[in-house]
N, CA, C and O atoms as a printed pandas DataFrame, in Angstrom:
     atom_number atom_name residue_name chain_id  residue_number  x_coord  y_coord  z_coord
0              1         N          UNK        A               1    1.452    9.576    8.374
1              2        CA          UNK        A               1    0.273    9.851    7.573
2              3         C          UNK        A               1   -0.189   11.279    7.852
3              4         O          UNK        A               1   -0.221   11.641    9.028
4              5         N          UNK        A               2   -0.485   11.969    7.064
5              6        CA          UNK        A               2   -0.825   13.715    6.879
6              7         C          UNK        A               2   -2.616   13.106    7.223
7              8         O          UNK        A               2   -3.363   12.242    6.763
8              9         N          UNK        A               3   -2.656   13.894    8.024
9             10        CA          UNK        A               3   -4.162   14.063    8.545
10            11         C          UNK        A               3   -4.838   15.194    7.767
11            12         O          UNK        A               3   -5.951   15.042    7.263
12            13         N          UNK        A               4   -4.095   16.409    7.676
13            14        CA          UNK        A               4   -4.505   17.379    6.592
14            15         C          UNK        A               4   -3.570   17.435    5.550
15            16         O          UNK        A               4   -2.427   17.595    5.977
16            17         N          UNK        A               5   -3.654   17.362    4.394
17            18        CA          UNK        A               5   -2.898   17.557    2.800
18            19         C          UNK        A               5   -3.497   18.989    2.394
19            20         O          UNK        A               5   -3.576   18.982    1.165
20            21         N          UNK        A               6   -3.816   19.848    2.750
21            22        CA          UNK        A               6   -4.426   21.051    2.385
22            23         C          UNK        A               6   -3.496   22.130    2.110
23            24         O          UNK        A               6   -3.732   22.971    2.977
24            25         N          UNK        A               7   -2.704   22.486    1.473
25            26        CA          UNK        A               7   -2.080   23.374    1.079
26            27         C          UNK        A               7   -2.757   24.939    1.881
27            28         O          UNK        A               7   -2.061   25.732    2.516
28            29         N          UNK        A               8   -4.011   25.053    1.675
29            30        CA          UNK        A               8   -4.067   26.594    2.667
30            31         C          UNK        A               8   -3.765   26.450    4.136
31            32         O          UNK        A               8   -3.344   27.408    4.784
32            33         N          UNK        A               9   -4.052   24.829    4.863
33            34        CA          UNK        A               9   -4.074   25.211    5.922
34            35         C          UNK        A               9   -2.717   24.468    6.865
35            36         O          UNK        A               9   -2.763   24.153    8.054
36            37         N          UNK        A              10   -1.458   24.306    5.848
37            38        CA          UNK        A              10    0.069   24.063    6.057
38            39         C          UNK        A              10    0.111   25.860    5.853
39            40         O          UNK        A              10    0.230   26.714    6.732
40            41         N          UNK        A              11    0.016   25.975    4.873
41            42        CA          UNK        A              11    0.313   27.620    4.980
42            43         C          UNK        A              11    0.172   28.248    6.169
43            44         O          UNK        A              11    1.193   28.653    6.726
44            45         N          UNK        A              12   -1.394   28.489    6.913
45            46        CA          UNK        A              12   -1.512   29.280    7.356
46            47         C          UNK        A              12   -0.935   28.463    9.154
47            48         O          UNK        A              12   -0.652   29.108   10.164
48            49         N          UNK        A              13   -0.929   27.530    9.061
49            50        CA          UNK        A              13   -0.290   27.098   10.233
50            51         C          UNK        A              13    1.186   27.383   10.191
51            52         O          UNK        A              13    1.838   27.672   11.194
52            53         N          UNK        A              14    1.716   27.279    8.876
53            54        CA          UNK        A              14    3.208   27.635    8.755
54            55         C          UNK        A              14    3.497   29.157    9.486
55            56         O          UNK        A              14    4.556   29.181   10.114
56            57         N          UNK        A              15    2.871   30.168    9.494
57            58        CA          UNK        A              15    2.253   31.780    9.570
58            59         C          UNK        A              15    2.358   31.588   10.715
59            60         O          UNK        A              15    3.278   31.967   11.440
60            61         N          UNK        A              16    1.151   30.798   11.088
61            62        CA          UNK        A              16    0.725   30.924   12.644
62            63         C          UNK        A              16    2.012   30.409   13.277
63            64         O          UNK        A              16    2.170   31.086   14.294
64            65         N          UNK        A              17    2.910   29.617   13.168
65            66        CA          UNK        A              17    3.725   29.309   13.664
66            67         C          UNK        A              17    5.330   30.260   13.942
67            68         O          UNK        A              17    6.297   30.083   14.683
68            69         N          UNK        A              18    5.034   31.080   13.129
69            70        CA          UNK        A              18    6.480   31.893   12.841
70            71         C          UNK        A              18    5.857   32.848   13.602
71            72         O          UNK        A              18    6.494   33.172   14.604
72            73         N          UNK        A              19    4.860   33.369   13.441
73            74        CA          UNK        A              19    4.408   34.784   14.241
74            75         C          UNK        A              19    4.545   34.052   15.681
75            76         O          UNK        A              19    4.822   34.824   16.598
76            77         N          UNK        A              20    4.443   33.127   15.914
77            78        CA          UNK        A              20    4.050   32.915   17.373
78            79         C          UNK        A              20    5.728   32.896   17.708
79            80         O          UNK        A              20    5.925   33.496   18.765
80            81         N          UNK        A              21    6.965   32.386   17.115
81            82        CA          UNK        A              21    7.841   32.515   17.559
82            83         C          UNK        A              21    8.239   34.221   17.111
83            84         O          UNK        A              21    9.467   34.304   17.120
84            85         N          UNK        A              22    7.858   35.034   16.884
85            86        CA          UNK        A              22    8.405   36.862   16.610
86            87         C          UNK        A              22    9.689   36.248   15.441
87            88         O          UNK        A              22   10.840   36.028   15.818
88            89         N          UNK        A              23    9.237   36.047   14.058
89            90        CA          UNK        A              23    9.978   35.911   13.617
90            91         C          UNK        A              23    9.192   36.289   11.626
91            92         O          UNK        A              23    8.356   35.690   10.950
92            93         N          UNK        A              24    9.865   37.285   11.431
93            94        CA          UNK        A              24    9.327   37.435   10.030
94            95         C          UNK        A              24    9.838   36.357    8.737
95            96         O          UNK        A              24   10.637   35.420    8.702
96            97         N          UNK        A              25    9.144   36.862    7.945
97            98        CA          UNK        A              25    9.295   35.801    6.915
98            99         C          UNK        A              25   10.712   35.772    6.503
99           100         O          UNK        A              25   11.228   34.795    5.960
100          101         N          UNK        A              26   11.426   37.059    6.826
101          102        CA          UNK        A              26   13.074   37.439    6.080
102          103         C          UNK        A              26   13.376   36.641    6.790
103          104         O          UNK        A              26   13.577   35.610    6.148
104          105         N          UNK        A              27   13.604   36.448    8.240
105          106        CA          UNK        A              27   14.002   36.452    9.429
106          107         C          UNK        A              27   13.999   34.651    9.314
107          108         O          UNK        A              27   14.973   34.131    9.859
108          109         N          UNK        A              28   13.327   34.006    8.875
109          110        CA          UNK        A              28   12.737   32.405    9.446
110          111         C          UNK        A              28   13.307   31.941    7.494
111          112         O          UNK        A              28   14.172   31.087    7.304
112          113         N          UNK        A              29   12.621   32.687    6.324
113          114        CA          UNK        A              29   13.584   31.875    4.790
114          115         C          UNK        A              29   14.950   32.065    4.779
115          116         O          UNK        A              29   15.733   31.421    4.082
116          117         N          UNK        A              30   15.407   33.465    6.002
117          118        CA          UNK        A              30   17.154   32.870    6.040
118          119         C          UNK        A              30   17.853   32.087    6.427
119          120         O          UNK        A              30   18.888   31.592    5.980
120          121         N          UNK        A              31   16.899   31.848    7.906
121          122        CA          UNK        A              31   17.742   30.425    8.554
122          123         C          UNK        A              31   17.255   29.161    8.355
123          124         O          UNK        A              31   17.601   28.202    9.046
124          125         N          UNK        A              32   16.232   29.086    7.173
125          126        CA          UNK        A              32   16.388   27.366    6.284
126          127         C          UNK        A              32   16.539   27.530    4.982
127          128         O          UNK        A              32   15.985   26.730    4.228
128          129         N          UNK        A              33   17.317   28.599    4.463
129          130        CA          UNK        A              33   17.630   28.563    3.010
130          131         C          UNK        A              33   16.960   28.524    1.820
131          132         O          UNK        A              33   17.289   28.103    0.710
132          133         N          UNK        A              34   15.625   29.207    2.382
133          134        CA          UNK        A              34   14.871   29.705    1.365
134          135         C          UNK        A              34   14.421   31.295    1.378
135          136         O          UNK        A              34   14.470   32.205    2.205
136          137         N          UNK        A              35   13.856   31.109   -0.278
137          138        CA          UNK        A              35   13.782   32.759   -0.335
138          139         C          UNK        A              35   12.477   32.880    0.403
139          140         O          UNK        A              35   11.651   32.064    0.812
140          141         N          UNK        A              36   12.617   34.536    0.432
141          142        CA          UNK        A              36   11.392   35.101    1.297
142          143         C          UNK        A              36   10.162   34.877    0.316
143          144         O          UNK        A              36    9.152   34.495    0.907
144          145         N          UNK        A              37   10.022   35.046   -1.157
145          146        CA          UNK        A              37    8.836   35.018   -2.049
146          147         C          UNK        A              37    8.633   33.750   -1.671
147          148         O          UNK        A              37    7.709   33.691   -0.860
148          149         N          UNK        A              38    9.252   32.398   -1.993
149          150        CA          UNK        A              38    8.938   31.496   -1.662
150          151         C          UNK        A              38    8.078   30.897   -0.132
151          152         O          UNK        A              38    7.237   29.998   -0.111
152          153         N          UNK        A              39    8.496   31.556    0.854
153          154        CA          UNK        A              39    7.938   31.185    1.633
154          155         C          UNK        A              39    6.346   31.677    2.162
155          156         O          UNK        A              39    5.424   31.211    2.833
156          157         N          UNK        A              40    6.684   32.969    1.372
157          158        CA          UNK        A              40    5.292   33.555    1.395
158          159         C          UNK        A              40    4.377   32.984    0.329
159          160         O          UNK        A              40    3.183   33.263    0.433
160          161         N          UNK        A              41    4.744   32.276   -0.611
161          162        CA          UNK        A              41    3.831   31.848   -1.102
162          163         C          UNK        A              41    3.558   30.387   -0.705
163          164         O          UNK        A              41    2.799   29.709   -1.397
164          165         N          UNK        A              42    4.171   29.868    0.423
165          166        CA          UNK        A              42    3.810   28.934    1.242
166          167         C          UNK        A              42    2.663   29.370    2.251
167          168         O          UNK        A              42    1.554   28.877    2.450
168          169         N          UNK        A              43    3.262   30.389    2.783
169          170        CA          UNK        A              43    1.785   30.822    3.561
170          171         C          UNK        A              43    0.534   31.150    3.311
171          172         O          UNK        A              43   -0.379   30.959    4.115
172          173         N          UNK        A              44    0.374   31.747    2.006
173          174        CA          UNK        A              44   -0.351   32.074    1.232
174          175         C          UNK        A              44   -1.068   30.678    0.693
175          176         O          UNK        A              44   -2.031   30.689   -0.074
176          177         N          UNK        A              45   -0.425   29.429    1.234
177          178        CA          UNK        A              45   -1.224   28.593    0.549
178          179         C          UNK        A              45   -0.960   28.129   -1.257
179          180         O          UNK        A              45   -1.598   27.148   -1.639
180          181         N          UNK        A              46   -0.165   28.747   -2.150
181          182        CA          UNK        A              46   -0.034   28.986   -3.037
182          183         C          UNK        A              46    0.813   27.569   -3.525
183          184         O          UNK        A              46    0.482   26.847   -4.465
184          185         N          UNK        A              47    2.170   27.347   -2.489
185          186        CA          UNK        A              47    3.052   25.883   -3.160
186          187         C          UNK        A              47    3.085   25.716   -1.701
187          188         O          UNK        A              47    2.744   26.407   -0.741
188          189         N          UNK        A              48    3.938   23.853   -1.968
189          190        CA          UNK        A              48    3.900   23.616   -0.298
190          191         C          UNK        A              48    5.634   23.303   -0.258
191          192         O          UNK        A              48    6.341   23.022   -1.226
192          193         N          UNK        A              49    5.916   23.402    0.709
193          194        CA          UNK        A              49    7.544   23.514    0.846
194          195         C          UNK        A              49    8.464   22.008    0.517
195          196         O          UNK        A              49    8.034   20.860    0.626
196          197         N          UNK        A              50    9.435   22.313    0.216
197          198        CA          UNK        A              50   10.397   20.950   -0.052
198          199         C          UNK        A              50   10.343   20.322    1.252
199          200         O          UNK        A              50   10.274   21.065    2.231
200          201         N          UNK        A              51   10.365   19.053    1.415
201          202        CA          UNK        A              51   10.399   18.097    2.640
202          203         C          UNK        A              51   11.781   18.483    3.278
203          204         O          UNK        A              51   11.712   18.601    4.501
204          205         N          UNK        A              52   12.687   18.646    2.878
205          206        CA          UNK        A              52   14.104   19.114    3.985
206          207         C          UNK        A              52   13.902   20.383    4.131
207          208         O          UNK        A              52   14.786   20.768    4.895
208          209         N          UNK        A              53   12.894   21.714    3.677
209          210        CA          UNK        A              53   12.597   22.883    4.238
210          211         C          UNK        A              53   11.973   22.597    4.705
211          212         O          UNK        A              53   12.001   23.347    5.681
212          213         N          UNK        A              54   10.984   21.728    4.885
213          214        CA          UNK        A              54    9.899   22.322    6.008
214          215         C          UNK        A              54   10.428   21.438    7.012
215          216         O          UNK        A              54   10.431   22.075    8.065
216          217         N          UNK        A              55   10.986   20.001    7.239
217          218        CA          UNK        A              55   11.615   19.405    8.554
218          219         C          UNK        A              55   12.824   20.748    8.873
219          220         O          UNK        A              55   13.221   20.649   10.034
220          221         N          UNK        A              56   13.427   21.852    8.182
221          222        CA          UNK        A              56   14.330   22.678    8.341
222          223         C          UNK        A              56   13.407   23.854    9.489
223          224         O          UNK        A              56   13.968   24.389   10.445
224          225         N          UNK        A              57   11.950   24.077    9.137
225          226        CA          UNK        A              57   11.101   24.758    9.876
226          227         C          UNK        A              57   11.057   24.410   10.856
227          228         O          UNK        A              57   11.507   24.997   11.840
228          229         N          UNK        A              58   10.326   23.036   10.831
229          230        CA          UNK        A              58   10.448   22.742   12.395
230          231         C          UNK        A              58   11.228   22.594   13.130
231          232         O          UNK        A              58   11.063   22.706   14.344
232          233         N          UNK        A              59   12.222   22.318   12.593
233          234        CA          UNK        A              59   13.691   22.915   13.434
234          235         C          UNK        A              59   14.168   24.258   13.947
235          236         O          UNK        A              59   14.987   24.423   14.851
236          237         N          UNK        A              60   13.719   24.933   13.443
237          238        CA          UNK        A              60   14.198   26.739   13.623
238          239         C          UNK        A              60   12.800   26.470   14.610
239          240         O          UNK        A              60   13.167   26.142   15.739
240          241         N          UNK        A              61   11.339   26.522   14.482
241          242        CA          UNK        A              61   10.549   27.212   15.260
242          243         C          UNK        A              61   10.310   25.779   16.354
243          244         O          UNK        A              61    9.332   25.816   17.101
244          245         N          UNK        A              62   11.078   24.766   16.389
245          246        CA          UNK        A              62   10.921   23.719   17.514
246          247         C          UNK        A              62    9.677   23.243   17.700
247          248         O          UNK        A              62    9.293   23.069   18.856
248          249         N          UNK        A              63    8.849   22.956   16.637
249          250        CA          UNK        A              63    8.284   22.351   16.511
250          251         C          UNK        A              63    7.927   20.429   16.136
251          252         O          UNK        A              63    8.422   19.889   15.146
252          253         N          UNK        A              64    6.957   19.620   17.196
253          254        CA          UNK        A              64    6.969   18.815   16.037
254          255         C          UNK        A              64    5.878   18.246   15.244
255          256         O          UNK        A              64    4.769   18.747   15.429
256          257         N          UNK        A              65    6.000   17.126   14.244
257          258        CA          UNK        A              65    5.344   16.703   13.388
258          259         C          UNK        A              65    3.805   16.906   13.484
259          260         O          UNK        A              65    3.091   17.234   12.537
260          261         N          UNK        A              66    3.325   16.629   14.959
261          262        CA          UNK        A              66    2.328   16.262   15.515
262          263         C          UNK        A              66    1.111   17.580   15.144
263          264         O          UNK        A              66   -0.110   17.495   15.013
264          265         N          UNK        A              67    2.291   19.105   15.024
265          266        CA          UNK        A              67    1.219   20.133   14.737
266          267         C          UNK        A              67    0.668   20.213   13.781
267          268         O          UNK        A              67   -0.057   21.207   13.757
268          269         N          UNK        A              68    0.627   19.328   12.481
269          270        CA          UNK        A              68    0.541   19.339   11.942
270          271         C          UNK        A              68   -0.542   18.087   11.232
271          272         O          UNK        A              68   -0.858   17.918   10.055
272          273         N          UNK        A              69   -0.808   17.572   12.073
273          274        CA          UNK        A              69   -1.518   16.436   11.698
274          275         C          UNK        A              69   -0.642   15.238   11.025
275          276         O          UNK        A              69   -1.108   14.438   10.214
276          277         N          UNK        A              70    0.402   15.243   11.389
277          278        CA          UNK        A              70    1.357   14.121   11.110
278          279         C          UNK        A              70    1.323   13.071   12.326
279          280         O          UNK        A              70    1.377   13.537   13.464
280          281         N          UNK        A              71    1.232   11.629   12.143
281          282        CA          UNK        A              71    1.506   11.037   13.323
282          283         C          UNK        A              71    2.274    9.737   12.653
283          284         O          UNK        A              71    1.904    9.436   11.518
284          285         N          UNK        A              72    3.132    9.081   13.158
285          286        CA          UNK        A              72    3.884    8.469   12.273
286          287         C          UNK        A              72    3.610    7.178   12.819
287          288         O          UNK        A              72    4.136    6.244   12.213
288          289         N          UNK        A              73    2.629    6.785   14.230
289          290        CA          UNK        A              73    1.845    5.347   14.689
290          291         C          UNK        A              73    0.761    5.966   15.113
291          292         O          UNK        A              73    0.618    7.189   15.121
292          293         N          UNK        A              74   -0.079    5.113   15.498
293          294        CA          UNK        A              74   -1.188    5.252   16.485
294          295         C          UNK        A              74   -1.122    6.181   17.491
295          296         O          UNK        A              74   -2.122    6.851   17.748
296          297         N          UNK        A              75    0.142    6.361   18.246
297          298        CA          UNK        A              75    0.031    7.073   19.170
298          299         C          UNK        A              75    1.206    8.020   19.030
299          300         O          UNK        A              75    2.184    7.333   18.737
300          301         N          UNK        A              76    1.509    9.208   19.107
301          302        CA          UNK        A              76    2.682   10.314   19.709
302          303         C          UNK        A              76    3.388    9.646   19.883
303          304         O          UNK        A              76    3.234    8.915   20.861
304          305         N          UNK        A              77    4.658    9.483   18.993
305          306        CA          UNK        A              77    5.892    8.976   19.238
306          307         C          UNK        A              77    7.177   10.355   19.265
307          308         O          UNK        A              77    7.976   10.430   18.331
308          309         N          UNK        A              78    7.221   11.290   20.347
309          310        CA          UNK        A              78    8.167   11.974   20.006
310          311         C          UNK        A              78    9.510   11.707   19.594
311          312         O          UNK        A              78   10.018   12.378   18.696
312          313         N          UNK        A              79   10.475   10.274   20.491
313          314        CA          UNK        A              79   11.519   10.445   19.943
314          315         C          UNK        A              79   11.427    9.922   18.313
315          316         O          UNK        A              79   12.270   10.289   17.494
316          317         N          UNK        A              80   10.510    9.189   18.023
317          318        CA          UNK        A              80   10.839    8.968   16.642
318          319         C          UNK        A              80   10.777   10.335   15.502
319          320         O          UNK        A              80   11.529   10.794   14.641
320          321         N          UNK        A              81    9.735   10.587   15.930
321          322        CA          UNK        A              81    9.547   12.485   15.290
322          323         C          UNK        A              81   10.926   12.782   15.287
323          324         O          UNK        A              81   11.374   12.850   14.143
324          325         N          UNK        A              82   12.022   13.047   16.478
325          326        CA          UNK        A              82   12.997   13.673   16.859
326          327         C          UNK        A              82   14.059   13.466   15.670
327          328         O          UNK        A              82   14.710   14.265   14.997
328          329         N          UNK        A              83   13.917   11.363   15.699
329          330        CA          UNK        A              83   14.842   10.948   14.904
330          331         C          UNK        A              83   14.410   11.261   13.244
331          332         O          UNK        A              83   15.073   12.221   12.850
332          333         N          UNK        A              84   13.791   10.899   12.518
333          334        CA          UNK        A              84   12.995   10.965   11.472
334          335         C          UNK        A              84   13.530   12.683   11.145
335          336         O          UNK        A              84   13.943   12.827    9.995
336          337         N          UNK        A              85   13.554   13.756   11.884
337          338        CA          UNK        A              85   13.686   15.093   11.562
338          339         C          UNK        A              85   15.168   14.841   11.268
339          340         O          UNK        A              85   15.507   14.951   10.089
340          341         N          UNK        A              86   16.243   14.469   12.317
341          342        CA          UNK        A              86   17.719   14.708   12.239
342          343         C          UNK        A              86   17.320   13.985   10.911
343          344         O          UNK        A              86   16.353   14.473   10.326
344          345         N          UNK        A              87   17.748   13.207   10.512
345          346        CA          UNK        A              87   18.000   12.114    9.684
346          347         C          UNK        A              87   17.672   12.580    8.101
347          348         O          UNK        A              87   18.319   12.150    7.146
348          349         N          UNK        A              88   16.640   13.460    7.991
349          350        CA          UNK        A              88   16.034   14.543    6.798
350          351         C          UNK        A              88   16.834   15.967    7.048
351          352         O          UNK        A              88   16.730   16.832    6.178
352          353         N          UNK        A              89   17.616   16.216    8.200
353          354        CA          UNK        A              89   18.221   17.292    8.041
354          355         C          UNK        A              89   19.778   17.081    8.305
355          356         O          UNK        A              89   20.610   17.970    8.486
356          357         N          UNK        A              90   19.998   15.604    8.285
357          358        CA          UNK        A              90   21.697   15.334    7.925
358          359         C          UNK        A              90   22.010   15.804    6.945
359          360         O          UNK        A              90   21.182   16.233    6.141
360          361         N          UNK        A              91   23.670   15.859    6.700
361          362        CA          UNK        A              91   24.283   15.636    5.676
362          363         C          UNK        A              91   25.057   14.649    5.181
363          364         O          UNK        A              91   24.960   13.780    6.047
364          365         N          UNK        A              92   25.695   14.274    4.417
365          366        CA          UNK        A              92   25.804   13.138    4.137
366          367         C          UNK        A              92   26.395   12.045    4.557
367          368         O          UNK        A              92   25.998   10.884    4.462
368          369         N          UNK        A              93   27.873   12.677    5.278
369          370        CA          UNK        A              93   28.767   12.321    6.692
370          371         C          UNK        A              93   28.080   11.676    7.571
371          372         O          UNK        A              93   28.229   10.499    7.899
372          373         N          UNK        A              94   27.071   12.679    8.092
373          374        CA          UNK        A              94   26.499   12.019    9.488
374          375         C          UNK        A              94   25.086   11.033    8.631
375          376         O          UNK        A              94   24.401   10.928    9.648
376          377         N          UNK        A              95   24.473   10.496    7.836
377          378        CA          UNK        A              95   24.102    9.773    7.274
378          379         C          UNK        A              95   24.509    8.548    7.573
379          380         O          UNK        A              95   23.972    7.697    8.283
380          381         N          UNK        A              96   25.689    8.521    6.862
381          382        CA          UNK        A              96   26.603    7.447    6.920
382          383         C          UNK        A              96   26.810    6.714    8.250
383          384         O          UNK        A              96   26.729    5.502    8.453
384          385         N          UNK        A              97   27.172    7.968    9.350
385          386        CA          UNK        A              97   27.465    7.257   10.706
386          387         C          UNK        A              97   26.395    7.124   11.876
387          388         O          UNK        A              97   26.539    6.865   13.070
388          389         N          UNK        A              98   25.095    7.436   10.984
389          390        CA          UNK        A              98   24.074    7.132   11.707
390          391         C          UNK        A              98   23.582    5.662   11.129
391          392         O          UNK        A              98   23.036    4.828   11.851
392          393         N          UNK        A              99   23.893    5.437    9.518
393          394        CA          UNK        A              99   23.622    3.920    9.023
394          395         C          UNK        A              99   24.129    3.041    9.955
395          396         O          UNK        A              99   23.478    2.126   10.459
396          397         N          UNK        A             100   25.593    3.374   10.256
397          398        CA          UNK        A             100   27.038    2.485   10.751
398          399         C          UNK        A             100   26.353    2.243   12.242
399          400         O          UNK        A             100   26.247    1.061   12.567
400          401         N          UNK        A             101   25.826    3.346   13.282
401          402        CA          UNK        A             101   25.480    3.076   14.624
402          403         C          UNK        A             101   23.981    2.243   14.130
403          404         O          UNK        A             101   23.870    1.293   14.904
404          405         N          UNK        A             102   23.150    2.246   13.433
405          406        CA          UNK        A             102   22.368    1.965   13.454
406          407         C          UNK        A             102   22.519    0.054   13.045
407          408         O          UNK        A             102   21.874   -0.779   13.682
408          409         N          UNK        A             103   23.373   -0.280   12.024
409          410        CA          UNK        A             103   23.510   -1.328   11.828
410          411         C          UNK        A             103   24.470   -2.318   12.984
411          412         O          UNK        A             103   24.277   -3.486   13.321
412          413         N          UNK        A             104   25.560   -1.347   13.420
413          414        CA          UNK        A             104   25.888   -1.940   15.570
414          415         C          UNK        A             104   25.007   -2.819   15.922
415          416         O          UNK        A             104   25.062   -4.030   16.135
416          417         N          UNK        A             105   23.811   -1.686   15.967
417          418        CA          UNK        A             105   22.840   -2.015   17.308
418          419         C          UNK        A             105   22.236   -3.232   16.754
419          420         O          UNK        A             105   22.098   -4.330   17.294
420          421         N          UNK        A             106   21.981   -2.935   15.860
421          422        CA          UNK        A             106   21.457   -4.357   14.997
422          423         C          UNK        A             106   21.920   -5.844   15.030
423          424         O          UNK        A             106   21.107   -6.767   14.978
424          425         N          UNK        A             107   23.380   -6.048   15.129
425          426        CA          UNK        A             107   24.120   -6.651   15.376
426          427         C          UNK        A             107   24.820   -7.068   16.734
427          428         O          UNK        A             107   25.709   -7.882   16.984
428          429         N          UNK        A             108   23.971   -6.071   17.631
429          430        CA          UNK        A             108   24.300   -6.354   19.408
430          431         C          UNK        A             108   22.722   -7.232   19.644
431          432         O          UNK        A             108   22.667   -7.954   20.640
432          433         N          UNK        A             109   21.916   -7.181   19.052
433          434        CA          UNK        A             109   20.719   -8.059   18.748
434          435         C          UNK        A             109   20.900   -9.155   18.667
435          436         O          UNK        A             109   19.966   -9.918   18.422
């Protein structure tokens, strides 16, 4: 559940977050595959990012969910954060063989 839905203030936390790792906007829309206008007009508050770019953000600046006013129970669940991120930043291969381990375990139950 999003604690804040505010488009200015994902932006400017998005900002605050890249400056704090020394990383410009060129520098941070190359290594998740977006353009630089685009992301600046994320910061700017203007659009809010695709759900596999921005779990792609918090991946580059190692962040998690939590900065954001995301909490996914009652309380700080990091490994689920952890899992929930891979799983939005698979591809389709490892999808598959995360279904396959996941339905195992299910079955060692």
């Amino acid at each position: 559940m999003f604690l804040y839905d505010d488009k200015e203030f994902l932006g400017k936390k998005i900002k605050q977050l890249r400056v704090n790792a020394k990383l410009s906007q060129a520098e941070l829309s190359e290594k998740i595959g977006m353009t630089e206008k685009n992301l600046s007009n994320i910061e700017r508050g203007l659009q809010v990012p695709a759900l596999n770019s921005f779990l792609k953000m918090l991946d580059v600046l190692n962040i998690s969910l939590s900065e954001f006013g995301v909490s996914t129970n009652e309380t700080e669940n990091k490994s689920r954060d952890e899992l929930i991120k891979e799983i939005y930043l698979a591809n389709p291969n490892e999808i598959e063989a995360y279904l396959k381990i996941i339905k195992t375990i299910k079955e060692i139950k």
